[in-house]
VEXTORLUM-385780 format. One record per residue (C-alpha): residue in three letters; z, y, x. Coordinates in steps of 0.5 Angstrom, whole numbers, plus 500, padded with zeros to 3 digits. Last residue first. Example, Ala and Ser with C-alpha at 12.3 -4.5 7.8 and 13.67 -1.06 7.14 Angstrom:
REM residues 2
   residuo    up   north   east
       SER   514     498    527
       ALA   516     491    525
//
This chain:
REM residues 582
   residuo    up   north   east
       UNK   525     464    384
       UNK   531     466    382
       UNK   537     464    388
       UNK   543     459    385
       UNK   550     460    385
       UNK   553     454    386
       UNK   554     455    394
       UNK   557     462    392
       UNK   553     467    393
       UNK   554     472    400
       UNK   558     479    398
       UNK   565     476    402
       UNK   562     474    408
       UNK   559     482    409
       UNK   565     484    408
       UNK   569     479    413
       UNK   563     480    417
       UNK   564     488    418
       UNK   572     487    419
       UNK   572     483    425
       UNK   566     488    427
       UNK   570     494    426
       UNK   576     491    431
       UNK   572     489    436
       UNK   568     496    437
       UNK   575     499    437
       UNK   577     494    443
       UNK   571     495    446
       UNK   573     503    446
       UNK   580     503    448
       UNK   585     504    442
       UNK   587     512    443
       UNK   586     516    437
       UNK   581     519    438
       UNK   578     511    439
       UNK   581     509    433
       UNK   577     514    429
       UNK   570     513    432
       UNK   570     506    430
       UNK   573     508    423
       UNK   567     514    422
       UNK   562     507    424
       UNK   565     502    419
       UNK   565     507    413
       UNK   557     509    414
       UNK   557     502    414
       UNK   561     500    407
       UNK   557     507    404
       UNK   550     505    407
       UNK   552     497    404
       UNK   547     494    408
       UNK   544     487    406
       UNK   541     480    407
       UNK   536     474    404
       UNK   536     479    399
       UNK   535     474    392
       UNK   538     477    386
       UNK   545     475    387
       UNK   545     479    394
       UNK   542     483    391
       UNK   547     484    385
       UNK   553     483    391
       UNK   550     489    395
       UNK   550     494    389
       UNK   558     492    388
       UNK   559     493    396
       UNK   555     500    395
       UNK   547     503    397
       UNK   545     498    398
       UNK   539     498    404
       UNK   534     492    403
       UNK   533     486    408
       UNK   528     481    405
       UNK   526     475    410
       UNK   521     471    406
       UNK   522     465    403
       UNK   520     465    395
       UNK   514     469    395
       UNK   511     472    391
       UNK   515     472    385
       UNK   520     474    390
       UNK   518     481    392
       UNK   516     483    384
       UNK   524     481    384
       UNK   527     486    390
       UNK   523     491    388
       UNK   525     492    381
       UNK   532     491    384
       UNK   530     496    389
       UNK   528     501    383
       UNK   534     500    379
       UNK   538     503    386
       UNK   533     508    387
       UNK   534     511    394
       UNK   529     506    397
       UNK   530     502    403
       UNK   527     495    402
       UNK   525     492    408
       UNK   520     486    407
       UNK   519     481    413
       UNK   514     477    417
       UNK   509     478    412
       UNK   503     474    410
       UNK   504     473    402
       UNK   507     481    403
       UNK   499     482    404
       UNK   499     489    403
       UNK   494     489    396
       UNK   499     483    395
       UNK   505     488    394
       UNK   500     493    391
       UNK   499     487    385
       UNK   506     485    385
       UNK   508     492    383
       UNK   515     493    384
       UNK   512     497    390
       UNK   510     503    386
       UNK   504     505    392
       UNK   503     512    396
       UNK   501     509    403
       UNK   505     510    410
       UNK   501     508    416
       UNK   503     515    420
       UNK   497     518    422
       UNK   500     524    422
       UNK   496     527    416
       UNK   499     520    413
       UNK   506     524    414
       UNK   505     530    410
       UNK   500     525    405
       UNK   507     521    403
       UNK   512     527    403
       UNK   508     530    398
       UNK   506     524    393
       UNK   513     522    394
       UNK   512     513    391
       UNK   512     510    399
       UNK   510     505    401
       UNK   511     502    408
       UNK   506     498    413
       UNK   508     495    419
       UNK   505     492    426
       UNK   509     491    431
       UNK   508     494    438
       UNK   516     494    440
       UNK   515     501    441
       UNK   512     501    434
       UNK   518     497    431
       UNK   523     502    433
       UNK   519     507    430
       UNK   517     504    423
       UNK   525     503    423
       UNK   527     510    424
       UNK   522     513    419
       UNK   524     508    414
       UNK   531     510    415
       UNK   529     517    415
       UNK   525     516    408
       UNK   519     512    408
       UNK   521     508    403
       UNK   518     500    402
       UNK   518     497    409
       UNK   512     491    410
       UNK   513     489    417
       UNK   507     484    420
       UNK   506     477    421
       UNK   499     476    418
       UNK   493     483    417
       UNK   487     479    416
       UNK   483     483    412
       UNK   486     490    415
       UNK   491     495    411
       UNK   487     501    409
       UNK   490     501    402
       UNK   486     505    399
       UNK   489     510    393
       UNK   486     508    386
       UNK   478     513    386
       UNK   478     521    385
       UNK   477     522    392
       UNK   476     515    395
       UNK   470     517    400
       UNK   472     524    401
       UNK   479     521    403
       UNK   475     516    407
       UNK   471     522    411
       UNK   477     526    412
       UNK   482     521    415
       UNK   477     519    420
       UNK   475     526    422
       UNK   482     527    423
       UNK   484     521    426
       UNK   477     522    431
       UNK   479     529    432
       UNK   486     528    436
       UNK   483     521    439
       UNK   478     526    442
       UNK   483     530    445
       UNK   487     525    448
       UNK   480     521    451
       UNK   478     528    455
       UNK   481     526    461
       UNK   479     519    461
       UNK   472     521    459
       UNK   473     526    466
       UNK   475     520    469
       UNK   470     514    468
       UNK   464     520    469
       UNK   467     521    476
       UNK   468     513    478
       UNK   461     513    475
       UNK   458     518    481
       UNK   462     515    486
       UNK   460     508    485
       UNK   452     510    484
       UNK   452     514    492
       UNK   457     508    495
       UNK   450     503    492
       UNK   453     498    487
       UNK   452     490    490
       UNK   455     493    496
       UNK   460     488    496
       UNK   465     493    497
       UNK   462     498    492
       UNK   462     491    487
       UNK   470     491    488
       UNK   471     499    488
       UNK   467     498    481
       UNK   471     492    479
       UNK   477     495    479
       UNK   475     502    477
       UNK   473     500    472
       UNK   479     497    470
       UNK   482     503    468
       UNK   477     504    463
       UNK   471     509    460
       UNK   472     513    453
       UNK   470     512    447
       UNK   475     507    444
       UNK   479     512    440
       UNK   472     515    438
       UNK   469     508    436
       UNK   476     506    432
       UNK   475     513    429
       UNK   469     513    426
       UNK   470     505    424
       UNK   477     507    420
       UNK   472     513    418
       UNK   467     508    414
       UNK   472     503    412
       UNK   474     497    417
       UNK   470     490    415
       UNK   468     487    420
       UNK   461     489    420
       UNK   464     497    420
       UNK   467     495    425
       UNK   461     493    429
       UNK   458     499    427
       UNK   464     503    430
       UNK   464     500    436
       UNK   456     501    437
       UNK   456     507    436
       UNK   463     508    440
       UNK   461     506    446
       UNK   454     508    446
       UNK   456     516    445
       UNK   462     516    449
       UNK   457     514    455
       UNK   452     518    454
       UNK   457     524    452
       UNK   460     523    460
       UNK   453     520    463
       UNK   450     527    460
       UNK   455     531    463
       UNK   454     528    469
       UNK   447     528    470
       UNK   447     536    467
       UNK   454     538    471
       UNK   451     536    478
       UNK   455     541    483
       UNK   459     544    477
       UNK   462     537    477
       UNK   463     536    484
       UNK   467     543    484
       UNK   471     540    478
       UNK   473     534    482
       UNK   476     529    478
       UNK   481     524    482
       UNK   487     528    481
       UNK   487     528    473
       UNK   487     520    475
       UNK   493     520    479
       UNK   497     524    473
       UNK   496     518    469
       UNK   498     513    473
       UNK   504     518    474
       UNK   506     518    467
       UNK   504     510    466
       UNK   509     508    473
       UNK   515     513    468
       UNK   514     509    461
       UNK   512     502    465
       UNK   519     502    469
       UNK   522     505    463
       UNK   520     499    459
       UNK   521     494    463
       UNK   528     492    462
       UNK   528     492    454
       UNK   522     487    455
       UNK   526     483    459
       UNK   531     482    455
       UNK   527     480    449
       UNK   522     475    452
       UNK   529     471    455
       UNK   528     466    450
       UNK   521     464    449
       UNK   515     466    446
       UNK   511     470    451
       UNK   515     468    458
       UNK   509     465    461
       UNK   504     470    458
       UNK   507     476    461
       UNK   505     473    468
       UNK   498     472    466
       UNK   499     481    465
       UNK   501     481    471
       UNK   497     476    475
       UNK   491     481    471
       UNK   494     487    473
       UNK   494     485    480
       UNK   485     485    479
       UNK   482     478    482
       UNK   481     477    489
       UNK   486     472    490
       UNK   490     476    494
       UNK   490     481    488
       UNK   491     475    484
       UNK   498     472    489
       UNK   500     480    489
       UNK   501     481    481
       UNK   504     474    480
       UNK   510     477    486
       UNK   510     484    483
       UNK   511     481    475
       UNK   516     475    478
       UNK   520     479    483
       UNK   521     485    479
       UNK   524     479    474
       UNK   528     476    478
       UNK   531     483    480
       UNK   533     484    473
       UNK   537     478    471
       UNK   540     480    478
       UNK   543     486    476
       UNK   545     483    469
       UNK   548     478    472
       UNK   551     472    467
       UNK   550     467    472
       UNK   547     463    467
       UNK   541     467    465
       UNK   539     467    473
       UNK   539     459    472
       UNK   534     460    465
       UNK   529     465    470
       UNK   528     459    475
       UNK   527     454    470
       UNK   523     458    467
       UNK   519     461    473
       UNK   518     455    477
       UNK   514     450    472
       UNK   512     454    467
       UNK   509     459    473
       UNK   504     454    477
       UNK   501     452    470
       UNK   500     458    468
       UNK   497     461    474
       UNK   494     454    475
       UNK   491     455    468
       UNK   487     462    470
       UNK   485     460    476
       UNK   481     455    472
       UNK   478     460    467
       UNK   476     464    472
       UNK   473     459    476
       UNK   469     457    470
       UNK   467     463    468
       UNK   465     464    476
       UNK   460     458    476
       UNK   457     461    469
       UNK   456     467    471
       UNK   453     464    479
       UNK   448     460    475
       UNK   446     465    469
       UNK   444     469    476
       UNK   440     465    480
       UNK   441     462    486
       UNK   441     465    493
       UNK   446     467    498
       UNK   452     467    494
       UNK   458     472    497
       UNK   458     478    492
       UNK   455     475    488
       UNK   460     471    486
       UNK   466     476    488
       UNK   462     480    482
       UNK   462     475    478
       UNK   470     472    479
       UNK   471     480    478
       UNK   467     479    470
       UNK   470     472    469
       UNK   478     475    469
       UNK   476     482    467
       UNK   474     479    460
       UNK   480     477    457
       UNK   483     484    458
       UNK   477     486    454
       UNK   478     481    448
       UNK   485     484    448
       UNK   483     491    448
       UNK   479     490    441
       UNK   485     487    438
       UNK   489     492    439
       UNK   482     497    436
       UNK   482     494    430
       UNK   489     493    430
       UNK   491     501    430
       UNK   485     502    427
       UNK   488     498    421
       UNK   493     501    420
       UNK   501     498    422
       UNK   500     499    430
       UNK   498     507    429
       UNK   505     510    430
       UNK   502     516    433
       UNK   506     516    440
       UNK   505     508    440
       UNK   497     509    438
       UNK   496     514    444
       UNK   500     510    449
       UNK   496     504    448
       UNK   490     507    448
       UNK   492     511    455
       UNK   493     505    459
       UNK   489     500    455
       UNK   483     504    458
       UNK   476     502    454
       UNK   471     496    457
       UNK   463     497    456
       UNK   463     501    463
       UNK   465     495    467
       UNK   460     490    464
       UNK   454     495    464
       UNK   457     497    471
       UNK   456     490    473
       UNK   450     487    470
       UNK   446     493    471
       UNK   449     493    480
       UNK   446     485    479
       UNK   440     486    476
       UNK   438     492    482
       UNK   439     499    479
       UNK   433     504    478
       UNK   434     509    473
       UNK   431     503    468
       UNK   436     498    471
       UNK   443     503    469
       UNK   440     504    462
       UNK   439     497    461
       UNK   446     495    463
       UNK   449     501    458
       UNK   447     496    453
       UNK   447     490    454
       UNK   455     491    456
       UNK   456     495    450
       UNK   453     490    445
       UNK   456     485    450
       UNK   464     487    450
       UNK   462     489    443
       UNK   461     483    440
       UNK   467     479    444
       UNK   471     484    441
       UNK   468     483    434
       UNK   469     476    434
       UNK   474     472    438
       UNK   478     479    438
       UNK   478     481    431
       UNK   477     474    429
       UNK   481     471    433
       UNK   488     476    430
       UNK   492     470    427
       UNK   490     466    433
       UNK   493     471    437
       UNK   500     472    434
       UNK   501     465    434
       UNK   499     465    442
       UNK   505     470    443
       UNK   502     477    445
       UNK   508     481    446
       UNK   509     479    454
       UNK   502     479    456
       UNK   502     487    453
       UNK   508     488    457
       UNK   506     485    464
       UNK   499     488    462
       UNK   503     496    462
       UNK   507     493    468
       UNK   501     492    472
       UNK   498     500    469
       UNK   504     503    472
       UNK   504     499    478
       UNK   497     503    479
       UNK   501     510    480
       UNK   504     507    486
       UNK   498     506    491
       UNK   495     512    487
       UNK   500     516    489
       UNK   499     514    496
       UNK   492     515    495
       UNK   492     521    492
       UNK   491     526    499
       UNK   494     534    498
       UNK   499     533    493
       UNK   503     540    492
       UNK   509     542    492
       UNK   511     542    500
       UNK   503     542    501
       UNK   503     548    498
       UNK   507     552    503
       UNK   501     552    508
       UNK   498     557    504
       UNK   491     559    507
       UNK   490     551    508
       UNK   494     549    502
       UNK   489     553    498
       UNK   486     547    496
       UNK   491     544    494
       UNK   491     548    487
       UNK   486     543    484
       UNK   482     538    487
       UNK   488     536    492
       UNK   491     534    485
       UNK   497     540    483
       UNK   492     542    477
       UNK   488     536    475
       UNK   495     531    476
       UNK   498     537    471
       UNK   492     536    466
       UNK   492     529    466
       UNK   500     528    465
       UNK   499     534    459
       UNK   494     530    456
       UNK   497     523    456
       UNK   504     527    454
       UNK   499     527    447
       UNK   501     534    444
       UNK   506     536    439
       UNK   508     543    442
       UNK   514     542    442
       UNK   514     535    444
       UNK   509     536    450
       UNK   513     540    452
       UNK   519     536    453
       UNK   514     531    457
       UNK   510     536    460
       UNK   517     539    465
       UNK   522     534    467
       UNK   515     528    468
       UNK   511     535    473
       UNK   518     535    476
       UNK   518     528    477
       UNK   512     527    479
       UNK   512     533    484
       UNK   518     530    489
       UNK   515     524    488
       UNK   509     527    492
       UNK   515     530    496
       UNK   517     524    498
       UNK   510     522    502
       UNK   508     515    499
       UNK   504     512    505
       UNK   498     507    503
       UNK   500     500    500
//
């Protein structure tokens, strides 16, 4: 890894203290805000005064590459994270989307964008390459945009996630192509791509194979010693180690991160890992973001600006032509599929990758790496503010669609293993957040009209519907649901609710907010598998607080209460010969 000066961090963390409570205030993407501060204290930026101003370069990065050495940490954690969410039965619930559309669009795109790099002159292979690459879309800042907007739960959201996961899936075959061709003296190209799948596939199964053995024996000993510190350090040792092993494989460290995700997808320590690596993936992303605006060069722009404005709307342009038509196949609305192409646009991390490794192998001329590697940033860059008019353009065009019509739930076809929440008031506003940073889908009904259409503005997956109406429960799957939560004001509309609910099915997890002990016990006799008296909860937290002011040690206090919320608890379960409606 190259030289990370200590004043570079210096830079990052006051850039961090300073666009992340400022991106709040002004409700901007603290994408956009890490882009442009990395564009302005980069060496392309204010650095180039350090020559005539010494001081500068205390504050300022004059040379990127030890940062970007760090900064692509971000991006291994980022995939760790994803591999660590993505459970094989959440990916057989969504193969459709990502077997079939994204598989489409990865060659539509691929296809495409080849052809137009063969007919400027480019060899087969160098077409084949960067029109592989350039159909990918950057996880890093996609991911980012739909969590800050609370987008999992739409179908845009799970449209353009299940597109990413066809994409990561590709990256593995597309980098054992380029090393392929890179190294083989002849033979044909469909023989070297079909050599490189299967040695792909075979690397990916030795990883996993490799790493059932060793990392989960190994992780369930470090349970056991009941060290936090050291539950920690093994799972750096794992992400960093599994990323070292591809990279010196030739394959992309991302991707051993995000085979190492996938080892503990499903077992017991998924959640205590996940909770651990959460700030590491928040900060590394911040200073991957930064690096790229320190890549973009405006001198280097202004120098070729008609070509490189032309590659960056042409790229834009195909991507989300053909994204937003291959959406539009599959079933999404017309401004669901605007706005997936939009989102979807811009060029990939990944890109970089496998475009540094083909330069490498001189399979792309330097001139031609360079010029793309350009184009990639600057639509990088632009990708927040796109997404921005891409959520309005979408809204827009569906509203003017169904004006007059019943409200559209825009929920996809095959939505399974999601949250439905009934209430969109604070408690649902707080749940809907909690599951968008464990990136779980979930949609919520709301009956306030004013209320519903404010936060739908946002981009929040919320819908006007009467969800005592089984008809609007299947419109949101609840058949395929992973859970329901009622939290709703009106205690007859709850249990209007609760009812509709069971008559669709007689298993489902329903938790509900009641309102007192006596409420509780009616739903708990109506069929809630748990519930929440707010007035009994409300009570438990202000007693915890008070016998700490009054001098009981806080875990104490903490036992105290718990003791007394599972005997309240206890006492409203149903009798063993009360019988369930169903």
């Amino acid at each position: 890894m190259e030289e990370l000066r200590l004043q570079d961090a210096v830079v990052f963390l006051a850039a961090a203290a300073l666009v992340i409570p400022i991106a709040k205030r002004l409700e901007w993407s603290p994408v956009l805000g890490f882009l442009l501060v990395g564009l302005a204290v980069g060496p392309y930026g204010l650095a180039r005064l350090a020559e005539q101003h010494e001081w500068l370069r205390y504050v300022l990065v004059t040379d990127v590459a030890g940062v970007r050495a760090l900064a692509e940490l971000g991006v291994v954690f980022l995939l760790f994270m994803i591999g660590l969410e993505l459970t094989l039965k959440r990916l057989w619930g969504m193969r459709r989307l990502v077997f079939g559309m994204g598989s489409a669009q990865i060659l539509l795109t691929g296809i495409a964008i080849g052809a137009i790099a063969w007919s400027f002159g480019n060899s087969l292979e160098a077409s084949v390459i960067l029109g592989s690459c350039l159909a990918l879309s950057s996880t890093a800042i996609v991911m980012q945009l739909l969590t800050e907007q609370g987008r999992f739960g739409t179908a845009v959201g799970r449209g353009s996630f299940a597109m990413l996961l066809a994409q990561h899936l590709a990256v593995v075959p597309m980098l054992f192509v380029v090393g392929s061709l890179g190294a083989r003296a002849g033979g044909s190209l469909a023989a070297t791509f079909g050599l490189a799948i299967t040695e792909a596939l075979l690397a990916m199964l030795l990883i996993l194979g490799v790493g059932r053995l060793i990392a989960r024996p190994m992780f369930r000993y470090v349970s056991s010693l009941n060290s936090p510190d050291l539950f920690m350090a093994a799972t750096l040792l794992i992400i960093i180690a599994t990323a070292a092993a591809t990279h010196a494989a030739g394959l992309s460290a991302a991707l051993g991160a995000f085979l190492a995700g996938l080892l503990f997808a499903e077992t017991e320590f998924q959640h205590e890992i996940a909770v651990n690596i959460e700030p590491f993936k928040g900060l590394l992303l911040g200073l991957f973001f930064m690096s790229i605006g320190m890549i973009i060069d405006p001198l280097e722009i202004l120098a070729n600006p008609m070509w490189i404005g032309l590659s960056i709307v042409g790229l834009i342009t195909i991507k989300t032509v053909l994204t937003a038509g291959l959406a539009r196949l599959f079933g999404f609305t017309r401004g669901q599929a605007l706005e997936m192409g939009l989102l979807l646009g811009q060029g990939g991390e990944f890109a970089f990758v496998v475009i540094g490794y083909a330069a490498l192998f001189a399979l792309v001329p330097l001139a031609t790496a360079q010029f793309m590697l350009i184009v990639v940033s600057a639509t990088m860059f632009l990708a927040p503010l796109i997404a921005r008019v891409a959520r309005r353009l979408g809204a827009a065009i569906d509203a003017r669609e169904q004006s007059g019509a019943e409200p559209h739930i825009d929920v996809a076809p095959d939505l399974e293993d999601h949250v439905i929440i009934v209430g969109y008031g604070r408690t649902g506003r707080l749940l809907a957040e909690l599951l968008d940073r464990q990136h779980v889908a979930h949609v919520a009904l709301d009956m306030n009209a004013d209320h519903v259409s404010g936060l739908r503005a946002k981009g929040a997956p919320v819908y006007l519907g009467d969800a005592s109406r089984t008809a609007m429960l299947e419109k949101v799957r609840l058949r395929h649901a992973a859970a329901l939560v009622v939290s709703a004001d009106d205690q007859h509309a709850t249990e209007r609710v609760l009812a509709a609910a069971r008559r669709l099915s007689h298993d489902l997890p329903i938790l509900v907010r009641a309102h007192d002990s006596t409420h509780a016990a009616r739903l708990i006799a109506q069929g809630a598998t748990q519930v929440v008296p707010e007035v009994l909860e409300a009570g438990l937290q202000l007693g915890q607080l008070l016998l700490q002011h009054i001098g009981l040690p806080a875990d104490a206090a903490r036992e105290v209460v718990e003791i007394e919320r599972a005997a309240s608890l206890s006492a409203l379960a149903p009798r063993s010969d009360d019988k369930r409606p169903g």
